[in-house]
MARBA-3410 file (N, C-alpha, C, O; in Angstrom, 1 decimal):
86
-37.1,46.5,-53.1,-37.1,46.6,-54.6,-37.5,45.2,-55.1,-37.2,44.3,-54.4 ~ -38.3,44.8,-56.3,-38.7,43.7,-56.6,-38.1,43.5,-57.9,-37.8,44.4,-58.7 ~ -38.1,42.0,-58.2,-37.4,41.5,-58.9,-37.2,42.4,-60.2,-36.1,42.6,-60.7 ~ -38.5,43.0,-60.8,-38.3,43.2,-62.5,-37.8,45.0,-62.4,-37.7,45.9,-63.2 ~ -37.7,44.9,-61.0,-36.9,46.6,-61.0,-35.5,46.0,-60.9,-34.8,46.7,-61.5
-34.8,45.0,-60.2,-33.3,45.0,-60.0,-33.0,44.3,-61.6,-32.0,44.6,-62.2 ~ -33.8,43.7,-62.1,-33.6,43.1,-63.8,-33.3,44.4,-64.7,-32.5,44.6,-65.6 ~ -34.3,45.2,-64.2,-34.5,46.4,-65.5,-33.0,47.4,-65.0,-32.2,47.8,-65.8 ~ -33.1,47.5,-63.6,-31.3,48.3,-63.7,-30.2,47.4,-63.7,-29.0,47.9,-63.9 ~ -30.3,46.4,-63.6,-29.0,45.6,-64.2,-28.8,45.5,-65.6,-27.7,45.6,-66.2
-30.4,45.2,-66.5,-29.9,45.4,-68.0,-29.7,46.7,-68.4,-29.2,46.9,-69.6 ~ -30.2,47.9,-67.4,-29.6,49.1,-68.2,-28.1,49.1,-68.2,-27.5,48.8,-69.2 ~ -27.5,49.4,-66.9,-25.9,49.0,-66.7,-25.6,48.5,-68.0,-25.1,49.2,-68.9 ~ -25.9,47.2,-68.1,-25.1,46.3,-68.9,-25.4,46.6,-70.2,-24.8,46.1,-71.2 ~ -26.2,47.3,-70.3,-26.7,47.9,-71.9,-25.6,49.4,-71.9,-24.5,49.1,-72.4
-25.7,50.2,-71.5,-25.0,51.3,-71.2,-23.7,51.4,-70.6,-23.0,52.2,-71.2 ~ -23.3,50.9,-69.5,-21.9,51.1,-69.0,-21.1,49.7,-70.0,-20.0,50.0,-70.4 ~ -21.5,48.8,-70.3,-21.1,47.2,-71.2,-21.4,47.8,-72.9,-20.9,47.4,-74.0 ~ -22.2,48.5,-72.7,-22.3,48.5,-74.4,-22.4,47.4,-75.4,-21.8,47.2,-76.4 ~ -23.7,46.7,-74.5,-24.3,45.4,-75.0,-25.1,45.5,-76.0,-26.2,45.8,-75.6
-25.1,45.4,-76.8,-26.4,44.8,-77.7,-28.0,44.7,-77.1,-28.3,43.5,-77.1 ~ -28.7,45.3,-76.7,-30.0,45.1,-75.7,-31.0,43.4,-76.4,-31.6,42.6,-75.7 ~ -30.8,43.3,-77.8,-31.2,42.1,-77.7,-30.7,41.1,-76.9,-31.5,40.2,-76.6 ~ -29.7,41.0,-76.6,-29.0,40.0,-76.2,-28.9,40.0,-74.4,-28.5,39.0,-73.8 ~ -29.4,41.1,-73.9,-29.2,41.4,-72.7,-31.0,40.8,-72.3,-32.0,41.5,-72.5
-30.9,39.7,-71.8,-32.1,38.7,-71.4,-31.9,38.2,-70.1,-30.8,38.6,-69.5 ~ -32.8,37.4,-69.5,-32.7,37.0,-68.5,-31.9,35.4,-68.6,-31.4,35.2,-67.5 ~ -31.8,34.4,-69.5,-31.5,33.5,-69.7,-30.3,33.7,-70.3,-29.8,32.7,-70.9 ~ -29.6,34.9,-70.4,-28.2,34.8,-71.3,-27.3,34.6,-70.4,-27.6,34.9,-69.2 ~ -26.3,34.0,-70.7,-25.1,33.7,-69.8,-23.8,34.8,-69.7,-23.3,35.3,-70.7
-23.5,35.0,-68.7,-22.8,36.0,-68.6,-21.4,36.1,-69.0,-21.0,37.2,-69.3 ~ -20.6,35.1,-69.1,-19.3,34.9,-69.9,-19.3,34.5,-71.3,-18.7,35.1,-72.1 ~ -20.2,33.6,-71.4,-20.7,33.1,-72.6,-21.5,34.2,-74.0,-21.1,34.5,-75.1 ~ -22.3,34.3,-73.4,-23.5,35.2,-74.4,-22.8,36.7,-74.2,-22.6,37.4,-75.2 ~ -22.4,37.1,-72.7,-22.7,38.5,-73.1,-21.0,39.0,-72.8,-20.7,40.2,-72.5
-20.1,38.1,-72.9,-18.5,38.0,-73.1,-18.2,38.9,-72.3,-17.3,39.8,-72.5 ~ -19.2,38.7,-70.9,-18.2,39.5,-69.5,-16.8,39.0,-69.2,-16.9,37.8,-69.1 ~ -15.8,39.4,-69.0,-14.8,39.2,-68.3,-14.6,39.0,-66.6,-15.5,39.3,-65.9 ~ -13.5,38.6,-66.3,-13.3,38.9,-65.0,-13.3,40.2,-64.5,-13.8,40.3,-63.4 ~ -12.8,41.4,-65.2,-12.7,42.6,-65.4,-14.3,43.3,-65.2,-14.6,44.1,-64.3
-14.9,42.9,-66.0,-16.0,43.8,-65.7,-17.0,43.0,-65.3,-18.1,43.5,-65.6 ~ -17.2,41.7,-64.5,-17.5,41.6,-63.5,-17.1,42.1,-61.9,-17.5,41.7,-60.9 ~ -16.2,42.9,-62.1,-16.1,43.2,-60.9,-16.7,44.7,-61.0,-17.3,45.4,-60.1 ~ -16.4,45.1,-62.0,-17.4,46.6,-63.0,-18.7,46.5,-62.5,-19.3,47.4,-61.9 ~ -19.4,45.3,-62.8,-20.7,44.6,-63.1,-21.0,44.7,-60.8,-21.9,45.4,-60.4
-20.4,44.3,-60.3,-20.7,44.4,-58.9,-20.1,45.7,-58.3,-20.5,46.0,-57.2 ~ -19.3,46.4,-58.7,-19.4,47.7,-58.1,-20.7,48.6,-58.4,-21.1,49.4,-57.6 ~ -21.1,48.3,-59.6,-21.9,49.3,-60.2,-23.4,48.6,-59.3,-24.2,49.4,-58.7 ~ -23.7,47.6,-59.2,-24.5,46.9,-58.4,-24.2,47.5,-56.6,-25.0,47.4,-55.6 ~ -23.3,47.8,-56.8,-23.5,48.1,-54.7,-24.2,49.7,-54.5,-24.5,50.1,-53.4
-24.2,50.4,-56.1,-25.4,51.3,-55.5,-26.7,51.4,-55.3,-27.3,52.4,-54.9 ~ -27.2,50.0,-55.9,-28.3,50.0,-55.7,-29.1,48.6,-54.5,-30.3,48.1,-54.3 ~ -27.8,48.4,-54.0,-28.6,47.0,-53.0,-27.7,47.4,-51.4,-26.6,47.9,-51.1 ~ -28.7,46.9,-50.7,-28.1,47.4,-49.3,-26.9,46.8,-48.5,-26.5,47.2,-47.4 ~ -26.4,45.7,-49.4,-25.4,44.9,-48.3,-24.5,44.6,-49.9,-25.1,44.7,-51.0
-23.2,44.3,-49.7,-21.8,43.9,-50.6,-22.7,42.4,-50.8,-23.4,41.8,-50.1 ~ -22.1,42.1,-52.2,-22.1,40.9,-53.0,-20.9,40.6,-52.8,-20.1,41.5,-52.7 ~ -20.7,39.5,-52.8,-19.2,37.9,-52.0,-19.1,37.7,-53.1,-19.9,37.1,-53.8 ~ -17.5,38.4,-53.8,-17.1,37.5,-54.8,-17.6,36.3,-55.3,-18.1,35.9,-56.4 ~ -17.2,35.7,-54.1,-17.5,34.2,-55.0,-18.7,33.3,-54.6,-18.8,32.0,-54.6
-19.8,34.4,-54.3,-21.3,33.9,-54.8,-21.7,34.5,-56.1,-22.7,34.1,-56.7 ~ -20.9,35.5,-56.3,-21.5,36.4,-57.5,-20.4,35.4,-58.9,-20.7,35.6,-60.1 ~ -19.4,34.6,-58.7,-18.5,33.9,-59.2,-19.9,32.4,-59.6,-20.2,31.9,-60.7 ~ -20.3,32.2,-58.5,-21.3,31.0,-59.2,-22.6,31.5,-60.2,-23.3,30.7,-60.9 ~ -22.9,32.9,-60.2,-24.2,32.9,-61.1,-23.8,32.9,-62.6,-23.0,33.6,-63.1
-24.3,32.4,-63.0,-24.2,32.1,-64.4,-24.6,33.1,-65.1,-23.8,33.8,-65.7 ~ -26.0,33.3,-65.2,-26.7,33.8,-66.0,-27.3,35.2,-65.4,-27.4,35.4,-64.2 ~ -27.7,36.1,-66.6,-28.6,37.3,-66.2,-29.5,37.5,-64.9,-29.7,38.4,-64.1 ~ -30.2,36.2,-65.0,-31.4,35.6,-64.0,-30.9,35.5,-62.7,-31.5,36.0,-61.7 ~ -29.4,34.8,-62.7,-29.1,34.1,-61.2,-28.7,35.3,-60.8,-29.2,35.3,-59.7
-28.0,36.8,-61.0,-27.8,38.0,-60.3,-29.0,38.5,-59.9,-29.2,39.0,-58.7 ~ -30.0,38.3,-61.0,-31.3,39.1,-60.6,-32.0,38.2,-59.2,-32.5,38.9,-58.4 ~ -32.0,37.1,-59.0,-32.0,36.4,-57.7,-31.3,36.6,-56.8,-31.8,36.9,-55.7 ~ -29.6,36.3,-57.1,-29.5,36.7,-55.9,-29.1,38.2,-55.1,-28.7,38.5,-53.9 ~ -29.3,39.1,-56.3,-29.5,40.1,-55.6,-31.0,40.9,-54.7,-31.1,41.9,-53.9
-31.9,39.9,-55.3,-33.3,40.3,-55.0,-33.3,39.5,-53.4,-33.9,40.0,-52.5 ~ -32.5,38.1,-53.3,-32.1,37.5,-51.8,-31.1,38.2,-51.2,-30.9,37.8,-50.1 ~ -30.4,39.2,-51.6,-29.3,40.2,-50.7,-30.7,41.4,-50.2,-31.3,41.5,-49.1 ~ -30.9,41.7,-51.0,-32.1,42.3,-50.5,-33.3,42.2,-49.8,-34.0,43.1,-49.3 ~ -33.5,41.1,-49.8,-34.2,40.6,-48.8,-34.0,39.9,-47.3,-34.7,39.5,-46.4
-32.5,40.0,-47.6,-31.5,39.4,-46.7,-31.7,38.1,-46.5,-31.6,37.7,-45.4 ~ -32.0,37.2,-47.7,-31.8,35.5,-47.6,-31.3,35.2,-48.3,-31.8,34.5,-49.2 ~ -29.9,35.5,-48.4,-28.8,35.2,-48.9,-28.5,33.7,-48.4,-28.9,33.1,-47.4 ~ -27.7,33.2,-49.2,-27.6,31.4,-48.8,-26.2,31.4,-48.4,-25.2,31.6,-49.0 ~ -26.4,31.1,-47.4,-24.8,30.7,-47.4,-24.3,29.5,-47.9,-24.8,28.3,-47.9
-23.0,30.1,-48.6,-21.8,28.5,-49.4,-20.7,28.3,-48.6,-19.9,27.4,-48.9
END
């Protein structure tokens, strides 16, 4: 899967299951900040993500991405399986 396909089904999710605003749903928006994810539905936000990538997202790498962009990274690196280790 390449990058602007795991971008385009993460902002649908987050447009649709979040009931975001689609302007606001960008690659540079911040995820607590801009688009007022919770703890709660980041974990919404990575279940709904495990059906479309081949291996589980680690809490607390998915805990350091900030922004729209850093999921779409490191899920495009789970996928590719170069995942970094912390």
């Amino acid at each position: 899967m390449e990058k602007q396909q795991i971008y385009d089904k993460i902002r649908e999710a987050l447009i649709e299951d979040f009931e975001l605003d689609p302007e606001k749903v960008v690659p540079e928006a911040r995820l607590y900040e801009d688009l007022n994810l919770d703890s709660i539905d980041a974990v919404d936000l990575i279940v709904k993500l495990k059906t479309f990538i081949p291996r589980n997202i680690d809490p607390e790498v998915f805990k350091s991405m900030r922004t729209l962009q850093d999921v779409v990274d490191g899920i495009n690196d789970l996928a590719q399986g170069t995942e970094e280790k912390k």
